[in-house]
PDB file of N, CA, C and O in Angstrom, chain B, residues numbered from 101:
ATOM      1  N   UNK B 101      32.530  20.789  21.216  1.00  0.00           N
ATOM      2  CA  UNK B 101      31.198  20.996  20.691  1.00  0.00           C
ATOM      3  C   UNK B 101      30.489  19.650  20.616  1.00  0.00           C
ATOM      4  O   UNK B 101      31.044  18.694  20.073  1.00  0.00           O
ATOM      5  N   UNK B 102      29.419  19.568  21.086  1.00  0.00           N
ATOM      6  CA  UNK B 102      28.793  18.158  21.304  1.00  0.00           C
ATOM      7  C   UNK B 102      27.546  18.250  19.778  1.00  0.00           C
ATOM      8  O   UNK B 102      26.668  19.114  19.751  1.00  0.00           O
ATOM      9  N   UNK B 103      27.717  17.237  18.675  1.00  0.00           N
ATOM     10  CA  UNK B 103      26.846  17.293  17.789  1.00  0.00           C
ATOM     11  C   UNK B 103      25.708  15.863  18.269  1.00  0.00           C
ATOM     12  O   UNK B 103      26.117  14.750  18.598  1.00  0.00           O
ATOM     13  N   UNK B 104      24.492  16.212  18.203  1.00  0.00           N
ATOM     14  CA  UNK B 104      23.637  15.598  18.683  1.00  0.00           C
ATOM     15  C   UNK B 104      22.525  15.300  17.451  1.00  0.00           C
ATOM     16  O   UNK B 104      21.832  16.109  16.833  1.00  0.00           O
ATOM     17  N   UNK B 105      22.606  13.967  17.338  1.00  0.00           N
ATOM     18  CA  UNK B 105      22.298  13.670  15.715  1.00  0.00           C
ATOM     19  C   UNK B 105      20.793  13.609  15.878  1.00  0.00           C
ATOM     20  O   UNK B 105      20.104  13.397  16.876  1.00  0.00           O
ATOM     21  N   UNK B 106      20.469  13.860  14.587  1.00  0.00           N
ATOM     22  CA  UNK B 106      19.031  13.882  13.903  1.00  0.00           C
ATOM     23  C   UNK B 106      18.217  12.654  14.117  1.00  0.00           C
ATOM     24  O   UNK B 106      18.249  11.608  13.470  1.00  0.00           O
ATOM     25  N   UNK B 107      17.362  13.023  15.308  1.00  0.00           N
ATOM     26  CA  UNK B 107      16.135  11.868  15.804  1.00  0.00           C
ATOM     27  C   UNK B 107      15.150  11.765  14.164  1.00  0.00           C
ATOM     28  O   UNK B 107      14.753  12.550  13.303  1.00  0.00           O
ATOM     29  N   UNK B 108      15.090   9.880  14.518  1.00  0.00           N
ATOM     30  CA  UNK B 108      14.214  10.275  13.431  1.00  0.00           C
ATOM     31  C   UNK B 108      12.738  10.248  13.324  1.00  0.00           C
ATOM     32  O   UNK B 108      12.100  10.032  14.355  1.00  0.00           O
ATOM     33  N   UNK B 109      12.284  10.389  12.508  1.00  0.00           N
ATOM     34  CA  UNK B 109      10.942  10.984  12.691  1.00  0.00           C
ATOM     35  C   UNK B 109       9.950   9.971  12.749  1.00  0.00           C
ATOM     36  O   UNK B 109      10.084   9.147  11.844  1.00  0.00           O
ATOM     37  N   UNK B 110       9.137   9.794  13.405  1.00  0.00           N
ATOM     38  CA  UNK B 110       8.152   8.714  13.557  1.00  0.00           C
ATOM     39  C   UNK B 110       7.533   7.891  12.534  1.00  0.00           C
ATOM     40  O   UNK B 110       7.495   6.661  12.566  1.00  0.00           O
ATOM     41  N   UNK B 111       6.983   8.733  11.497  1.00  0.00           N
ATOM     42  CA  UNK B 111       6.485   7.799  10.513  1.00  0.00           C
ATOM     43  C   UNK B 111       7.743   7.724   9.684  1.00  0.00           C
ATOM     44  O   UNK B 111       7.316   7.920   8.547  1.00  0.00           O
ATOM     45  N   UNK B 112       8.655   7.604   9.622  1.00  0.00           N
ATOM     46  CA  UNK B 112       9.602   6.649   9.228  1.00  0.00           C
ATOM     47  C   UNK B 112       9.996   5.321   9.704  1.00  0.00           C
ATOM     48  O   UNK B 112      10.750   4.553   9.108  1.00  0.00           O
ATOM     49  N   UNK B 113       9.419   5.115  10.834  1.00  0.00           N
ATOM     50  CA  UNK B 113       9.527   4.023  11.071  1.00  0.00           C
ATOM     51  C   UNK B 113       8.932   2.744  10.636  1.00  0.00           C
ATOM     52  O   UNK B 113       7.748   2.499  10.866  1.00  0.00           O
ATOM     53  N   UNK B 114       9.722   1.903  10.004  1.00  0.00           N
ATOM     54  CA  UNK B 114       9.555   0.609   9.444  1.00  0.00           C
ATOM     55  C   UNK B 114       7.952  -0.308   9.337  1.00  0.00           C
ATOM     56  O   UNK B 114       7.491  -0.805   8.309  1.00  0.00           O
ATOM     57  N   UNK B 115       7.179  -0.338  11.052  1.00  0.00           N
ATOM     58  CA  UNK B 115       6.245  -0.634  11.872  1.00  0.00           C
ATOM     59  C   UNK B 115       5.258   0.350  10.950  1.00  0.00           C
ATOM     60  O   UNK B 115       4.639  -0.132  10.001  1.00  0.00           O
ATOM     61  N   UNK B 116       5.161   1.700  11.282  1.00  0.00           N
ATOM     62  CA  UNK B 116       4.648   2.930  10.646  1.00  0.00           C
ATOM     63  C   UNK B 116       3.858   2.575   9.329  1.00  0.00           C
ATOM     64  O   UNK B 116       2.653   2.550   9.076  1.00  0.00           O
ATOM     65  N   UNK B 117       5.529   2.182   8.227  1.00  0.00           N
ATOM     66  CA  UNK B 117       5.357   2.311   7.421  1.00  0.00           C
ATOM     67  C   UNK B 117       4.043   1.206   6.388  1.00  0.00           C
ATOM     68  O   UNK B 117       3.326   1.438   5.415  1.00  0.00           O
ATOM     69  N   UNK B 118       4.392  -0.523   7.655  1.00  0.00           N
ATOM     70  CA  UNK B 118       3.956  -1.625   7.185  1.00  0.00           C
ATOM     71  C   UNK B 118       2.324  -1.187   7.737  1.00  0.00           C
ATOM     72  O   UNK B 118       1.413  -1.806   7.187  1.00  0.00           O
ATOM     73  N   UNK B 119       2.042  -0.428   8.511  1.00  0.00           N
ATOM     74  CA  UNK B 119       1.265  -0.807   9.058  1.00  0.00           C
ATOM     75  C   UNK B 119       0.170   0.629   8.148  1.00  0.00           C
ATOM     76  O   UNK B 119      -1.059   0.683   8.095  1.00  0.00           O
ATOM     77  N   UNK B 120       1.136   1.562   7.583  1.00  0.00           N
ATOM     78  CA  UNK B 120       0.354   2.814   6.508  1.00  0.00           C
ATOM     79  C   UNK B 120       0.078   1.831   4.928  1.00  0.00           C
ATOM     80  O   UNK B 120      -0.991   1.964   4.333  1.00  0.00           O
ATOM     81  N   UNK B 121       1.056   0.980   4.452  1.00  0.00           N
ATOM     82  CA  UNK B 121       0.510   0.056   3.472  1.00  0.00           C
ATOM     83  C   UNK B 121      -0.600  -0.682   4.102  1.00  0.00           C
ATOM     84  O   UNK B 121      -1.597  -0.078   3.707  1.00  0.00           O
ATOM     85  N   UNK B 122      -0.908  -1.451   4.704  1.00  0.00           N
ATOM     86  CA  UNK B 122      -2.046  -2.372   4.906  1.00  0.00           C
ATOM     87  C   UNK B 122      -3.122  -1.442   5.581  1.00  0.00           C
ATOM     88  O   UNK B 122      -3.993  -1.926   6.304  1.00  0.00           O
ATOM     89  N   UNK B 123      -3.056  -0.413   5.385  1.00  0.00           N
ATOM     90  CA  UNK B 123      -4.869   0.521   6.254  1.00  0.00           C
ATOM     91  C   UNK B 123      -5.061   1.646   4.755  1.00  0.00           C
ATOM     92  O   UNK B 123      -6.246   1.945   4.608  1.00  0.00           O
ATOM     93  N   UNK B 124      -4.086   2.303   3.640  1.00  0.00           N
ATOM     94  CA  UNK B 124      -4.200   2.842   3.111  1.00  0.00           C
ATOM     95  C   UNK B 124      -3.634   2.843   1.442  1.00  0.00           C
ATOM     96  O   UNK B 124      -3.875   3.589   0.493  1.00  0.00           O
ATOM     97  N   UNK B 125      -2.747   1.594   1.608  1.00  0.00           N
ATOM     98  CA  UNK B 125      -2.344   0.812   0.371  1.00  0.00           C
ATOM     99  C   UNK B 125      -0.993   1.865  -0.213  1.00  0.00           C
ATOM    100  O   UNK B 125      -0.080   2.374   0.438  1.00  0.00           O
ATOM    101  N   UNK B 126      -1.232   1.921  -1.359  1.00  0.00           N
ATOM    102  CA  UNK B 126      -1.302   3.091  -2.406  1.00  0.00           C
ATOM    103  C   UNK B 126      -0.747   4.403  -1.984  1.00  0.00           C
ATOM    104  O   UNK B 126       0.183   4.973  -2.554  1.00  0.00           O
ATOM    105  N   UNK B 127      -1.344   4.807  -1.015  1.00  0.00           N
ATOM    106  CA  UNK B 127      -1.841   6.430  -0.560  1.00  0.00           C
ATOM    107  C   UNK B 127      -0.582   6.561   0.333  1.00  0.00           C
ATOM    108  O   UNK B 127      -0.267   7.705   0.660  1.00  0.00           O
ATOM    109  N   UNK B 128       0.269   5.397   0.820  1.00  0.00           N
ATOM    110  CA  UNK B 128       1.429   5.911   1.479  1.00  0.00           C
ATOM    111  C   UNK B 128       2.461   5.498   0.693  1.00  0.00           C
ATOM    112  O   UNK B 128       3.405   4.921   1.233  1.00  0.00           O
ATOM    113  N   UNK B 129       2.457   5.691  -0.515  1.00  0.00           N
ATOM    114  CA  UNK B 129       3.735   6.045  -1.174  1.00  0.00           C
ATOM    115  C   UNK B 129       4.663   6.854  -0.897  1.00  0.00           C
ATOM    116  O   UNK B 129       5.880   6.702  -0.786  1.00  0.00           O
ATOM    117  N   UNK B 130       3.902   7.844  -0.778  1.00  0.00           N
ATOM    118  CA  UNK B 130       5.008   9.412  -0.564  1.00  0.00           C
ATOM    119  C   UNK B 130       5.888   9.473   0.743  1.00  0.00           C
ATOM    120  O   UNK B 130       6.842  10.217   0.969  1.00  0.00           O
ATOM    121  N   UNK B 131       5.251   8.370   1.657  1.00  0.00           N
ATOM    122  CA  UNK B 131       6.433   8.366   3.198  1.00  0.00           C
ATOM    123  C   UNK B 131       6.763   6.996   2.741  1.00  0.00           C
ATOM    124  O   UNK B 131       6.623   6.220   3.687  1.00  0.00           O
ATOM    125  N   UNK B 132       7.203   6.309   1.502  1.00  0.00           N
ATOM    126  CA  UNK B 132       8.610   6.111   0.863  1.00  0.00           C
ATOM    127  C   UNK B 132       9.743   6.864   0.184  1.00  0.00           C
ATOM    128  O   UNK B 132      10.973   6.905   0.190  1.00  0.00           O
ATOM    129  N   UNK B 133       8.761   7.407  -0.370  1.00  0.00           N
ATOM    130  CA  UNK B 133       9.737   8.481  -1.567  1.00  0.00           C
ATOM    131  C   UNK B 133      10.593   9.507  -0.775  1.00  0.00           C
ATOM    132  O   UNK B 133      11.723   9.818  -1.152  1.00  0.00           O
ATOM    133  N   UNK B 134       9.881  10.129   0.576  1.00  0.00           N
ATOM    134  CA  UNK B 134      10.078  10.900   1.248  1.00  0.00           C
ATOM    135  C   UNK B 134      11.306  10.429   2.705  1.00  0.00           C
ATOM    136  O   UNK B 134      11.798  11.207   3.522  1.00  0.00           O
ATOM    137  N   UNK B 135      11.481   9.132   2.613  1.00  0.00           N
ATOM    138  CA  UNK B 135      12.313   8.436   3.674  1.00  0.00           C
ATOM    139  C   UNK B 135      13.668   8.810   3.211  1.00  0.00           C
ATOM    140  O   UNK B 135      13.824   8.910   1.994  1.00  0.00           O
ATOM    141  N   UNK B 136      14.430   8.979   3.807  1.00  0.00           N
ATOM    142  CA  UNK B 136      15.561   9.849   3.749  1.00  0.00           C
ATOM    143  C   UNK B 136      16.511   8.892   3.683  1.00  0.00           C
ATOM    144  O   UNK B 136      17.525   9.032   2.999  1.00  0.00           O
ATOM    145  N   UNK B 137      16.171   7.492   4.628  1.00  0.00           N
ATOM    146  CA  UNK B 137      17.504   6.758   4.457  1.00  0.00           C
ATOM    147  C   UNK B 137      17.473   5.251   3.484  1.00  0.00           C
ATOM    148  O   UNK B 137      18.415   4.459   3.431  1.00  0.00           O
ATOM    149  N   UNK B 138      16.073   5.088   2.709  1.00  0.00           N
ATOM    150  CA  UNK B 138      15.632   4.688   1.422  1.00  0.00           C
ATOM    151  C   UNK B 138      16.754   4.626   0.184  1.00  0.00           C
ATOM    152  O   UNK B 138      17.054   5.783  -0.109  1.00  0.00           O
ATOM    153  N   UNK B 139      17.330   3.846  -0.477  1.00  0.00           N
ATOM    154  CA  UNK B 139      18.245   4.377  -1.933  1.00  0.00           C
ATOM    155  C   UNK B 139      16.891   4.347  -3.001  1.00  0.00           C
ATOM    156  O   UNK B 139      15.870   3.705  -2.758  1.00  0.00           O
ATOM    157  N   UNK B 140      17.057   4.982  -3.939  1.00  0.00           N
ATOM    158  CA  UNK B 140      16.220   5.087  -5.155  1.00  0.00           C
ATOM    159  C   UNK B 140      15.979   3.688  -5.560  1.00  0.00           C
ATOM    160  O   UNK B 140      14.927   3.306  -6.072  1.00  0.00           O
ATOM    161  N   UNK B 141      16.651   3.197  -5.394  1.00  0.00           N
ATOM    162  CA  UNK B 141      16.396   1.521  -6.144  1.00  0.00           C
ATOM    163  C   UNK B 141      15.155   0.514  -4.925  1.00  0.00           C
ATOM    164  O   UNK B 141      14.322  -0.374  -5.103  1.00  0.00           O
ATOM    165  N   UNK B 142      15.505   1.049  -4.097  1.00  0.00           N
ATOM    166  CA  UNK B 142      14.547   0.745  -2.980  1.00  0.00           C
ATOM    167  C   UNK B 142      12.944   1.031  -3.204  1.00  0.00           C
ATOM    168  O   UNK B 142      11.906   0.381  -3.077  1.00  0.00           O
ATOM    169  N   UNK B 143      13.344   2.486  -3.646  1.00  0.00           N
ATOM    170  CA  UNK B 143      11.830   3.002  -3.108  1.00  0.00           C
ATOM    171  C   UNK B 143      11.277   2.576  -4.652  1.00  0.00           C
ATOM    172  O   UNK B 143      10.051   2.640  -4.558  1.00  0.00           O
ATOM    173  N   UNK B 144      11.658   2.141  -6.131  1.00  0.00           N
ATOM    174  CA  UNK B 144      11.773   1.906  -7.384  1.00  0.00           C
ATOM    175  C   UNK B 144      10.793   0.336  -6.623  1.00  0.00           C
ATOM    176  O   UNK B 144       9.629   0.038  -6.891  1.00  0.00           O
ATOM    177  N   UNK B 145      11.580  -0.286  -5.824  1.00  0.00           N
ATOM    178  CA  UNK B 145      11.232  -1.899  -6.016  1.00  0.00           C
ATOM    179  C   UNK B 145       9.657  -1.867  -5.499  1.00  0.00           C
ATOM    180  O   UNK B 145       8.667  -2.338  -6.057  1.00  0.00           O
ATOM    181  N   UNK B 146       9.764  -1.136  -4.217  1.00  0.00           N
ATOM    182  CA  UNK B 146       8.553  -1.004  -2.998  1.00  0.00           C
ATOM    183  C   UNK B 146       7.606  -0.423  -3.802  1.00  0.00           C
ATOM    184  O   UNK B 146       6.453  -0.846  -3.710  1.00  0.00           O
ATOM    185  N   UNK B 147       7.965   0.839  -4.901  1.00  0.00           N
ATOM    186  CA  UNK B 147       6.901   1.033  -5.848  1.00  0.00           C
ATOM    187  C   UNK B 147       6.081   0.336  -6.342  1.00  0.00           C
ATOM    188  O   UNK B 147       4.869   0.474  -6.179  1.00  0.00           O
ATOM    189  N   UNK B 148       6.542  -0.390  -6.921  1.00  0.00           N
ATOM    190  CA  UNK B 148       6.428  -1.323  -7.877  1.00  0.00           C
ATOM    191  C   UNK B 148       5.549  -2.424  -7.466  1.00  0.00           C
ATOM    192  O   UNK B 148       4.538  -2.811  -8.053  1.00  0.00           O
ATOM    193  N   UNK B 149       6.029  -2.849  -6.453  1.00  0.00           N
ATOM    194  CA  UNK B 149       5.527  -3.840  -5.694  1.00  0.00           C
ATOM    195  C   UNK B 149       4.193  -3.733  -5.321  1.00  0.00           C
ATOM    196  O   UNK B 149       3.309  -4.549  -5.581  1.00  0.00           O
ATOM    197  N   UNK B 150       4.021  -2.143  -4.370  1.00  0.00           N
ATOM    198  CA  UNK B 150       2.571  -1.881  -4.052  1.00  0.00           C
ATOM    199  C   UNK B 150       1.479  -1.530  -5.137  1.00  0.00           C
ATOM    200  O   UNK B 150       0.253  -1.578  -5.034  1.00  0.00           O
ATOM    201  N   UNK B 151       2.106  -1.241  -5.983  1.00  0.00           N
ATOM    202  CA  UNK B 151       1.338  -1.259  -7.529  1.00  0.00           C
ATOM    203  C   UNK B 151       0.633  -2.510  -8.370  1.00  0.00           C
ATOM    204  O   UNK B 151      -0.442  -2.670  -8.948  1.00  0.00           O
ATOM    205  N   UNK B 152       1.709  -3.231  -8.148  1.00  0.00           N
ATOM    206  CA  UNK B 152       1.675  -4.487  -8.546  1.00  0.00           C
ATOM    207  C   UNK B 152       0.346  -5.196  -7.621  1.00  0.00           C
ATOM    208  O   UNK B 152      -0.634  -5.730  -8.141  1.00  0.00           O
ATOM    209  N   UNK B 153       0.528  -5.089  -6.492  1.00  0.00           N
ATOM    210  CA  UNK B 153      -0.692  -5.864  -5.349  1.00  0.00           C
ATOM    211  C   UNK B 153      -1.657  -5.185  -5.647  1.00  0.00           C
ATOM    212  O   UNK B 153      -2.620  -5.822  -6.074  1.00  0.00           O
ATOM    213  N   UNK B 154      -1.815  -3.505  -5.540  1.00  0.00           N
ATOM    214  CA  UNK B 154      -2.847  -2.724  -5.567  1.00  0.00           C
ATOM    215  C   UNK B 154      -3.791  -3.275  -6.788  1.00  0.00           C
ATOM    216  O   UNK B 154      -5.000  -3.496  -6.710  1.00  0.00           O
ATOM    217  N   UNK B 155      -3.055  -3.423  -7.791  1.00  0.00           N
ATOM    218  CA  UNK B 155      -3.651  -4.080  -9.569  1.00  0.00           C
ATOM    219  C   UNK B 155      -4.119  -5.293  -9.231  1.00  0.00           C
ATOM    220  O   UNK B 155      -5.179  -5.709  -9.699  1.00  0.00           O
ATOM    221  N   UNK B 156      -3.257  -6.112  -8.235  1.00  0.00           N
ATOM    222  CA  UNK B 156      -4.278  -7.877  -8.154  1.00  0.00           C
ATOM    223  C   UNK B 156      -5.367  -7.524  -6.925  1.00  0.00           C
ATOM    224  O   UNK B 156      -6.277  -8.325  -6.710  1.00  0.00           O
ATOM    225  N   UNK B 157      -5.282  -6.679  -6.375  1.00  0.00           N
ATOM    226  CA  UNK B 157      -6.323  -6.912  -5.482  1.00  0.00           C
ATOM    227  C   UNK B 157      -7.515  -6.117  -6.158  1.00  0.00           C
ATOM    228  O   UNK B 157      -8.719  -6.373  -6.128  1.00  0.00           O
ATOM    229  N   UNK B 158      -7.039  -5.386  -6.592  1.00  0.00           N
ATOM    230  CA  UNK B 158      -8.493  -4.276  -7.675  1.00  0.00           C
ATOM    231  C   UNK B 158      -8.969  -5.440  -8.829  1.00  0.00           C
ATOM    232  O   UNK B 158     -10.169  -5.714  -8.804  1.00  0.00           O
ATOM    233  N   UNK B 159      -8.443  -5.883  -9.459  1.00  0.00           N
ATOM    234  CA  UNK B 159      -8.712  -7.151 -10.241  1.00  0.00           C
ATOM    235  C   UNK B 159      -9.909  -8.456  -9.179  1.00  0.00           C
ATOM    236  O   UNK B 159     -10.989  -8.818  -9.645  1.00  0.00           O
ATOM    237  N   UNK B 160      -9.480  -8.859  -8.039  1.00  0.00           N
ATOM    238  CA  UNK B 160     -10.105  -9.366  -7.302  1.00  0.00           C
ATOM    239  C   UNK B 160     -11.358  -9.049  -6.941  1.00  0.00           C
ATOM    240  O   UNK B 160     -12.394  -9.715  -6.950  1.00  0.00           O
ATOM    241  N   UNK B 161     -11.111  -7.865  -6.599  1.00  0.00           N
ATOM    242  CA  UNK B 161     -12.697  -7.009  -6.032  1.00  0.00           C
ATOM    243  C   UNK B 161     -13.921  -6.915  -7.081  1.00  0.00           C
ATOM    244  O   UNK B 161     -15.137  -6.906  -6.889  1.00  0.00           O
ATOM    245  N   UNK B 162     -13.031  -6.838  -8.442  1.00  0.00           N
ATOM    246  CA  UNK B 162     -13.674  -6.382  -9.499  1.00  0.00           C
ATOM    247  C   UNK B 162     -14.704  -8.513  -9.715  1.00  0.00           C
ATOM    248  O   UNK B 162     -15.798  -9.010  -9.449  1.00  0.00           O
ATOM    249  N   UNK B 163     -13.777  -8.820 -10.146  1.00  0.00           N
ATOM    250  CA  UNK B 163     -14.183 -10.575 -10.019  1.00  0.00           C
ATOM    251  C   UNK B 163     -15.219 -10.584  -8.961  1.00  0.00           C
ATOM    252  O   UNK B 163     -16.257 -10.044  -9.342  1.00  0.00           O
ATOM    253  N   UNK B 164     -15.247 -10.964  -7.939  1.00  0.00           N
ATOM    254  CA  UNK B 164     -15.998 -10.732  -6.320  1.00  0.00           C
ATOM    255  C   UNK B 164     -17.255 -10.107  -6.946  1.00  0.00           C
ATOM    256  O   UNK B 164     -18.137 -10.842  -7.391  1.00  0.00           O
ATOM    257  N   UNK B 165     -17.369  -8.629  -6.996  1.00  0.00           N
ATOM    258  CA  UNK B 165     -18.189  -8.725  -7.324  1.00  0.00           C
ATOM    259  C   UNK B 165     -19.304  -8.644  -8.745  1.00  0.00           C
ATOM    260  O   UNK B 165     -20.457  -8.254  -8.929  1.00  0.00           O
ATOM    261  N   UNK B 166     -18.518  -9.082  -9.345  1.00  0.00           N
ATOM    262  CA  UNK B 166     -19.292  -9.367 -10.674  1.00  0.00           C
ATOM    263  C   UNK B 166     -19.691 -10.972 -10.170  1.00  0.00           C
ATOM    264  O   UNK B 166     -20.468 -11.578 -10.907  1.00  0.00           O
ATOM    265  N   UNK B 167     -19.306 -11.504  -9.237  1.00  0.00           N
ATOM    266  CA  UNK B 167     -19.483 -13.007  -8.933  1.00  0.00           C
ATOM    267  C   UNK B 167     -21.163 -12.610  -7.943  1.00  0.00           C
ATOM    268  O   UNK B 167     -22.284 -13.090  -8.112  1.00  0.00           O
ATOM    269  N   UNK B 168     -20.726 -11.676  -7.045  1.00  0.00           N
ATOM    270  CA  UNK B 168     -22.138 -11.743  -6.342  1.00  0.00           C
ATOM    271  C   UNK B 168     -22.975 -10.908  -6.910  1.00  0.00           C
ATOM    272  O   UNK B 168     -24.074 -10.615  -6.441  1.00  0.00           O
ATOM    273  N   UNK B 169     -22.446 -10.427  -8.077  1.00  0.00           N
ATOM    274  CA  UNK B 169     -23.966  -9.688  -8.753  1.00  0.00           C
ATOM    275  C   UNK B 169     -25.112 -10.443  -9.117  1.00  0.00           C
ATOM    276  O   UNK B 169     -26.299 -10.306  -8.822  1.00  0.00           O
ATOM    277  N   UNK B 170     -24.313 -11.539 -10.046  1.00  0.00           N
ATOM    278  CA  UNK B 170     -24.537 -12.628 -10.998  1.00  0.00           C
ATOM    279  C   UNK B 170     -25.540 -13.455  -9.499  1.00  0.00           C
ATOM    280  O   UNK B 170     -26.766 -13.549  -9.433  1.00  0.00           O
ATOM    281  N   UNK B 171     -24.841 -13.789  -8.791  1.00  0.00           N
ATOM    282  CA  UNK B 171     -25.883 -14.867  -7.709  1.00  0.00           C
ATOM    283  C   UNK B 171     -26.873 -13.851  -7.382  1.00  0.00           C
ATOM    284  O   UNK B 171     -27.992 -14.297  -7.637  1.00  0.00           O
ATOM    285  N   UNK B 172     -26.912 -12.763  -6.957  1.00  0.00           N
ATOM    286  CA  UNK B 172     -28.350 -12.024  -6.515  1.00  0.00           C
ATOM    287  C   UNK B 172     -28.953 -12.121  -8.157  1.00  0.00           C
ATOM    288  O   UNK B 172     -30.159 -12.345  -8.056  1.00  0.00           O
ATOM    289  N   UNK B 173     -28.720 -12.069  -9.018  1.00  0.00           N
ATOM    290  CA  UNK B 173     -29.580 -11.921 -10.264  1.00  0.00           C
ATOM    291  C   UNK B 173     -30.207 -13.208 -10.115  1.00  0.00           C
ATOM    292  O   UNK B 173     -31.418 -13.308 -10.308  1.00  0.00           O
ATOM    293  N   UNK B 174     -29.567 -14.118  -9.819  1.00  0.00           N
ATOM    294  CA  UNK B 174     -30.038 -15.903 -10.592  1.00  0.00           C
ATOM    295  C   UNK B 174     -31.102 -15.924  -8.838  1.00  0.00           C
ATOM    296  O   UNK B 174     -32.029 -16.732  -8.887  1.00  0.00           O
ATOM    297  N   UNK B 175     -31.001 -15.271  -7.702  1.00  0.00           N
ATOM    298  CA  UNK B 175     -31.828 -15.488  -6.786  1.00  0.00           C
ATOM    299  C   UNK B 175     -33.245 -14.715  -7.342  1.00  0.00           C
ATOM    300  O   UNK B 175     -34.313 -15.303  -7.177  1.00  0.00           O
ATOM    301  N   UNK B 176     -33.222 -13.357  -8.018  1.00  0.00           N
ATOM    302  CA  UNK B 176     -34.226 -13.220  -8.030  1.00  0.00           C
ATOM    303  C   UNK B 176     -35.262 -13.096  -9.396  1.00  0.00           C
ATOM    304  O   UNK B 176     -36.102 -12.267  -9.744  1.00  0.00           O
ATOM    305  N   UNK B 177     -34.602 -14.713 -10.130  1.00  0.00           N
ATOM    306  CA  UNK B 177     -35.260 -15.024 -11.069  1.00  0.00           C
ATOM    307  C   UNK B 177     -35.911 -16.187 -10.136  1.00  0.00           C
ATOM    308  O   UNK B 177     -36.437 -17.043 -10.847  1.00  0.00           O
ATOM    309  N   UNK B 178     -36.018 -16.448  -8.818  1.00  0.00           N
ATOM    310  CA  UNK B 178     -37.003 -17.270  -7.987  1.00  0.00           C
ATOM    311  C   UNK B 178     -38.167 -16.440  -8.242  1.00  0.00           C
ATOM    312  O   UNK B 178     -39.255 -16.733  -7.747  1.00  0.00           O
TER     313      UNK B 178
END
């Protein structure tokens, strides 16, 4: 009997995965949680992690633009 192992599935792939964090952040959590060959402590760290960035970069944006609000205000007290 010839057993012919389980191809794996495309967006599991590593490439996939780096490349679903940097276009959608956040939003591809679940094809971690959902990776089959992931340990819990893994997908715990990668959590964490994208959470962690997601919070400094939302912090950033937030700074940014309260920074260019402030300069269009002080332009159009010209």
């Amino acid at each position: 009997m010839l057993v012919v192992p389980e191809k794996k599935k495309w967006y599991f792939n590593t490439s996939f995965l780096v490349l679903a964090f940097v276009s959608v952040g956040p939003f591809a959590l679940p094809l971690v949680w959902w990776h089959p060959r992931l340990s819990t402590g893994a997908k715990i760290v990668i959590t964490v992690i994208a959470l962690a960035v997601t919070y400094a970069l939302s912090i950033l944006l937030i700074k940014s633009i309260n920074s260019v609000t402030a300069y269009y205000s002080l332009l159009s007290k010209w």
